[in-house]
C-alpha positions, -999 to +999 in steps of 0.1 A: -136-669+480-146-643+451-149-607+457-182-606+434-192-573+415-228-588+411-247-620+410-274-636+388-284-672+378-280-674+344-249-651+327-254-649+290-230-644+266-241-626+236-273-607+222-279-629+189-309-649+184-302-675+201-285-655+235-317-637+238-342-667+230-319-683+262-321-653+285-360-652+276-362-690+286-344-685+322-360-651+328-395-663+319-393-690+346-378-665+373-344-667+371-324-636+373-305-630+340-277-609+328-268-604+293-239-593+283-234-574+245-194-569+237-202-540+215-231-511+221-259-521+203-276-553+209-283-588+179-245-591+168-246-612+132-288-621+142-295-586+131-284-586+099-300-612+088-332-619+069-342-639+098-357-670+083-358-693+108-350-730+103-378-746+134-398-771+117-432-788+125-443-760+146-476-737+157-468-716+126-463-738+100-494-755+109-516-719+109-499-716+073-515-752+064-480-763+057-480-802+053-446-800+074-440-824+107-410-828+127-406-865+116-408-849+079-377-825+091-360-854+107-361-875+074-345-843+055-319-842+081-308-874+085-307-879+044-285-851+042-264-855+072-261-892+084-261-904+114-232-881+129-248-860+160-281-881+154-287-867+190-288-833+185-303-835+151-330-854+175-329-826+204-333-799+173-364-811+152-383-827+183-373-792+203-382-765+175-422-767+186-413-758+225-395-731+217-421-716+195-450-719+217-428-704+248-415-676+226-453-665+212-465-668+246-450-631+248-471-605+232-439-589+216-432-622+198-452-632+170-435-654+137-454-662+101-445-690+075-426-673+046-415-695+015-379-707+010-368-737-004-349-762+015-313-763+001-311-798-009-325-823-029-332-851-005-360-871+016-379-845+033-372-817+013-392-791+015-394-772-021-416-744-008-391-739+027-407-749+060-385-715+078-404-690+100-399-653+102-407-627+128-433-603+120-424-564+110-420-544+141-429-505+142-402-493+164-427-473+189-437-509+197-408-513+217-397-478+225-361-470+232-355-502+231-353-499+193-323-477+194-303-501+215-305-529+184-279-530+159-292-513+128-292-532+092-258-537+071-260-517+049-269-486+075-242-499+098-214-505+077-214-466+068-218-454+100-256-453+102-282-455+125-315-475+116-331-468+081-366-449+082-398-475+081-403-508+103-376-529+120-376-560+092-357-595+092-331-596+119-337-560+134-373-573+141-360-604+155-339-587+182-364-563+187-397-583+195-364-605+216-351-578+235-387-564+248-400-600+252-369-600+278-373-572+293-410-580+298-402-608+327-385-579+349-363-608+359-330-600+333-310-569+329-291-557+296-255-548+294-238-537+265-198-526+261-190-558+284-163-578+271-163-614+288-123-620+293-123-651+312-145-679+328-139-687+366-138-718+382-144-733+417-142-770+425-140-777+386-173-762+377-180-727+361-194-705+383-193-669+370-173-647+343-145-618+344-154-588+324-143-557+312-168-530+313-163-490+314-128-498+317-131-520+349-130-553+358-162-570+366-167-607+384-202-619+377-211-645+398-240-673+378-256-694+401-267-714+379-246-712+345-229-694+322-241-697+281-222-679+257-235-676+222-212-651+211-205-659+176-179-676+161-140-666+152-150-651+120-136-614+128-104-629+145-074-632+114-050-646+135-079-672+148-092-679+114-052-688+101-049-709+127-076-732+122-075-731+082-107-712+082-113-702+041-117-665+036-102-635+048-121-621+084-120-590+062-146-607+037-169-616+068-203-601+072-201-607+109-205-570+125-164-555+124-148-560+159-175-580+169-175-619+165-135-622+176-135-656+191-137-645+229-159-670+240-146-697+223-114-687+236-125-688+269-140-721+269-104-735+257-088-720+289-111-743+312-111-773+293-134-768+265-128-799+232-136-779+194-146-791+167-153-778+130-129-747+134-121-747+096-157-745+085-181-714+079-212-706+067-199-697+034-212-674+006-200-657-022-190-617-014-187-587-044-153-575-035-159-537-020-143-504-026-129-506+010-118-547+002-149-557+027-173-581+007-210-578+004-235-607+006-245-620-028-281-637-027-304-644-055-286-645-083-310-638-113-285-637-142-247-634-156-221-658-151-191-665-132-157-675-143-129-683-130-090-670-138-088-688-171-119-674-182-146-707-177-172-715-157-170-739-131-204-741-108-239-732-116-245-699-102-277-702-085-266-725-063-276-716-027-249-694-011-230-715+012-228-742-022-214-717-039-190-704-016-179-743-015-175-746-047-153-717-049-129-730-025-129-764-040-118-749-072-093-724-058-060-736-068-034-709-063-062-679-065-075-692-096-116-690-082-109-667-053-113-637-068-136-652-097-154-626-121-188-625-123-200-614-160-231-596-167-246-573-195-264-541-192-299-558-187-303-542-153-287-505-162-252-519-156-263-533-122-252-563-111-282-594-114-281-606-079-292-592-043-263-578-031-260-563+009-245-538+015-256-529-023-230-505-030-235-480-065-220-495-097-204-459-098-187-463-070-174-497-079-160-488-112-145-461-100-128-482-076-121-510-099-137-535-080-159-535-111-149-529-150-168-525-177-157-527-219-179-524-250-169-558-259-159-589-243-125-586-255-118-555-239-134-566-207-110-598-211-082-575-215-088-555-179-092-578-162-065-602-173-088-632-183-081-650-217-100-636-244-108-662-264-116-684-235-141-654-220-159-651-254-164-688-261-180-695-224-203-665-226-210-679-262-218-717-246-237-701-222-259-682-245-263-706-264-276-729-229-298-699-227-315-699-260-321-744-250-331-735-214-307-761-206-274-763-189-256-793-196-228-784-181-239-774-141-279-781-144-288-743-138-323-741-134-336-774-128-335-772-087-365-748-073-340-728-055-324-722-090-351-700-098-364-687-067-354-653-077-355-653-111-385-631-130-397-649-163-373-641-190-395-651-217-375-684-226-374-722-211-355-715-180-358-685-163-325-687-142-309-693-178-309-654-196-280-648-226-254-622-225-253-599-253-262-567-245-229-542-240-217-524-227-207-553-207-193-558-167-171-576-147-174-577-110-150-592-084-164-620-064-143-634-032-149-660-005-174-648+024-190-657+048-224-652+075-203-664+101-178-694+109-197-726+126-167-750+144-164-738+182-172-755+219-182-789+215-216-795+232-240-820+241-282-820+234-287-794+263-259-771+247-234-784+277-195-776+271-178-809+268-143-820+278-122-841+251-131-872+267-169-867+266-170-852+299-194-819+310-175-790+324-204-782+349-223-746+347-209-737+313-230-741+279-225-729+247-248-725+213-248-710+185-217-700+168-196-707+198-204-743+192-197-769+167-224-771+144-249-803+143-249-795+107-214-800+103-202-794+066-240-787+052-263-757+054-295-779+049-321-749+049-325-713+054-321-702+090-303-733+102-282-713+122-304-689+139-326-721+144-299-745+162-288-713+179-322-710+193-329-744+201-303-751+221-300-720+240-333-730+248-324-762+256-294-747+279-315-723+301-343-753+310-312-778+320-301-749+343-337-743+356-341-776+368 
C-alpha cells in the first residue's frame, strides 16, 4: 500500500502544447487533473515557438476557404513518409478536426489560418501551408495567469520577463491553454515539481514520485499518467549516448528544462525508444555566450563550409538545413560553417534570427568578423582565399541568371517565402558585393530532439514486444516521432503533440 500525498485521475507531465491540450481534454470531461511544470513558469519549448500548428482539414481551414481535407494531408504524408507508423499517421490527420472543435469550444481558445508552405515537394503539398495559429492574446484576458507563462526567447534567455504588447505565437498558445484549463475547475497547476520516478502496482502505472519544495511527493492517477515533457535535448550526457547531432548547449529548448526525466522514467518501468539520435534540427548563429540562436528565413548571403564552398541551398527549410549540415560534417568541416553576407542590411545578418543578438556584440565577441574585402575576411577566419572569392563570384554570378544550378535556390515556394523582391529573376538569389563584408558562425541546433517512449495511436507506452504498460502514455517529445527522420510541415510537432495527448486523455476517460 502507498502512503499517497494527493490523488487525481489524470497526472500530467509537462506544460507544452500538447500536456495542456491533454489536461484540457480530461478536465473538460470531469476528471480531476494535475499538471505538473519542472521549472516555474508554465509552456516549456511550446512557448517559444511561433506556434504554427500542423492539424489539417479542420473548422479553421475551412472558415479561411482553404481547399485543404484530411484525405489531402494523408496523401502528403504518406508520399513523404511511407507506410512506416501508417497508424498513427492515420490517428493524426483523421484526429486533428476533434481536437479543434473541443479546444474552440472554450471561449479562451480561438486559432486562424496563417500561410506557410508545406516543407516538401510531394502529393498533397500544400504551397500556401494548411498550419493554424492561435490568435494574439492581451494579457488582462487571462489575468495573473499571464505571469505564470514562460516569456519569449529572446526576453528569457537574458533574464527577462514578458516583452510589453500582446502574448504572440507560443506565449499566446499557453496562454489561451492555461485559462482554457483552468476554466473546467476540475485541474490544478503545479510548477517547480520534478517527476523523479513512476510507480507501479500489479504491473500497471498508477501514480508518480516527485520532488517539490524540497519534499517528496506520491501522486496517486487513477486513471493514468501522460508525460509530454520534452525530449533529451538539454541532457549532454543523454544526448552522447544516443548519438544525438549537436551540442545541448546549441538547443533552443528552455536551459535546465527538457533533460530527459520523463523519458528516463518510462525506461525504468519498461518503456521500448526509438529515434533517440534524431532532432528537430536547424541551423544556430553561434552566440557570444557559445548558445545558438534560431536561424529562420533566410533572405540572402551564403554559407560555406571549411574549405570555403557551398554545399546546400540556403533557403532550405530549417530542419533540411540542419541535415545537410550534418551530412556534410566530416571532421568539423560544416559544423561550424560560415555564413557570408554583405552590408545590404547595415551589417546585419539576412535571416530571422531568435534571440537576435546586436552585430556589435557579436563582433566584439568574434562570433562574427567582418574585412573590407573577401580576402581579409578569408584570412580571419581561416577559410581559403581563393576558394572564398571564386564561390561568392559563382554565386553572383547565379544571382545576376536568377538561377542556381548548383542547389536550385529559389525554385521551391518556401525558397522565397521570406525573401522581399530584389529587383532580379529570383528573389531568394541577391549578389554579394557590397563591403565591408561579414562572416558569421553557424552550428548545428535544434527546436528540440524527437526519439523517446515508443507509443501506440492513443499515445500508450509500449513494451519492446508490442505490449502496453497500462496507465502510462506519452506524446510529444517524450515519444518517438510518427514523422520519423522528416519535418513535413510547420508545426508538426506541436500538432502530433497535441493530437495524441488528445488521444491519451479520451482512452483514459473511457
Amino acid at each position: 500500500m502507498q502512503d499517497w500525498t494527493s490523488e487525481c485521475d489524470v497526472l500530467v507531465v509537462g506544460s507544452g502544447g500538447g500536456a495542456l491540450t491533454g489536461a484540457y481534454t480530461a478536465a473538460a470531461q470531469g476528471l480531476t487533473t494535475i499538471v505538473l511544470e519542472k521549472t516555474d513558469r508554465f509552456g516549456g519549448t511550446s512557448a517559444y515557438s511561433g506556434a504554427s500548428i500542423w492539424l489539417p482539414g479542420t473548422q479553421v481551414q475551412e472558415r479561411a476557404g482553404l481547399p485543404d481535407s484530411t484525405e489531402n494531408a494523408r496523401t502528403y504524408l504518406r508520399a513523404l513518409l511511407g507506410d512506416a507508423e501508417s497508424e498513427r499517421q492515420d490517428a493524426y490527420v483523421e484526429t486533428a478536426p476533434a481536437v479543434v472543435a473541443l479546444l474552440e469550444q472554450n471561449p479562451n481558445i480561438e486559432f486562424e489560418f496563417r500561410a506557410f508552405p508545406d516543407y516538401y515537394k510531394a502529393e498533397g503539398r500544400m504551397d500556401t501551408g494548411r498550419s493554424i495559429n492561435p490568435l494574439d492574446l492581451d494579457p488582462a484576458d487571462i489575468g495573473d495567469l499571464a505571469g505564470k507563462v514562460r516569456p519569449e526567447l529572446d526576453q528569457d534567455r537574458t533574464g527577462q520577463d514578458h516583452a510589453p504588447g500582446p502574448m504572440i505565437g507560443g506565449r499566446a498558445l499557453i496562454g489561451r491553454l492555461l485559462a482554457a484549463v483552468q476554466s473546467t475547475g476540475k485541474a490544478e497547476l503545479r510548477t517547480e515539481s520534478v517527476l523523479t520516478s513512476l510507480i507501479v502496482e500489479d504491473g500497471r502505472v498508477v501514480g508518480a514520485e516527485v520532488e517539490s519544495g524540497g519534499e517528496t511527493q506520491r501522486i496517486k492517477a487513477n486513471r493514468g499518467v501522460l508525460m509530454a515533457a520534452g525530449g533529451i535535448e538539454g541532457n549532454a550526457e543523454m544526448r552522447e549516448q544516443a548519438g544525438t547531432p549537436g551540442k545541448a548547449i546549441w538547443s533552443m529548448g528552455p536551459f535546465g528544462a527538457n533533460t530527459g526525466d520523463a523519458i528516463s522514467a518510462g525506461i525504468a518501468v519498461g518503456g521500448a525508444t526509438a529515434l533517440l539520435d534524431q532532432a528537430w534540427f536547424c541551423p544556430g548563429v553561434e552566440q557570444p555566450d557559445g548558445s545558438a540562436a534560431f536561424m529562420v528565413g533566410v533572405r540572402g548571403g551564403l554559407v560555406v563550409d571549411s574549405a570555403g564552398e557551398r554545399y546546400l541551398n540556403e533557403s532550405l527549410p530549417y530542419d533540411q538545413f540542419g541535415r545537410a549540415m550534418d551530412a556534410h560534417d566530416d571532421n568539423g568541416s560544416a559544423v561550424p560553417s560560415f555564413m557570408i553576407f554583405d552590408s545590404r542590411e547595415g551589417g546585419g545578418l539576412p535571416a530571422i534570427c531568435i534571440p537576435n543578438t546586436a552585430p556589435a556584440k557579436h563582433l566584439e565577441a568574434g562570433t562574427w568578423v567582418g574585412a573590407d574585402t573577401l580576402e581579409e575576411l578569408a584570412a580571419k577566419t581561416g577559410l581559403p582565399a581563393d576558394a572564398l572569392r571564386s564561390t561568392v563570384e559563382k554565386f553572383n554570378d547565379a544571382a545576376k541568371l536568377g538561377v542556381d544550378e548548383e542547389f536550385h535556390r529559389g525554385e521551391d515556394p518556401y525558397d522565397a517565402f521570406f525573401c522581399p523582391p530584389n529587383g532580379g529573376a529570383n528573389a531568394a538569389l541577391t549578389a554579394i558585393e557590397n563591403g565591408p563584408f561579414y562572416a558569421a558562425r553557424i552550428v548545428l541546433s535544434d527546436l528540440g530532439t524527437k526519439g523517446g517512449l515508443v507509443t501506440d495511436v492513443n499515445g500508450r507506452v509500449l513494451r519492446a514486444d508490442g505490449s502496453a504498460i497500462d496507465g502510462l502514455y506519452a506524446a510529444g517529445n517524450t515519444s518517438a516521432s510518427l514523422s520519423g527522420r522528416f519535418y513535413p510541415g510547420p508545426g508538426v510537432p506541436l500538432g502530433t503533440a497535441m493530437v495524441f495527448s488528445y488521444r491519451a486523455a479520451q482512452d483514459m476517460a473511457k
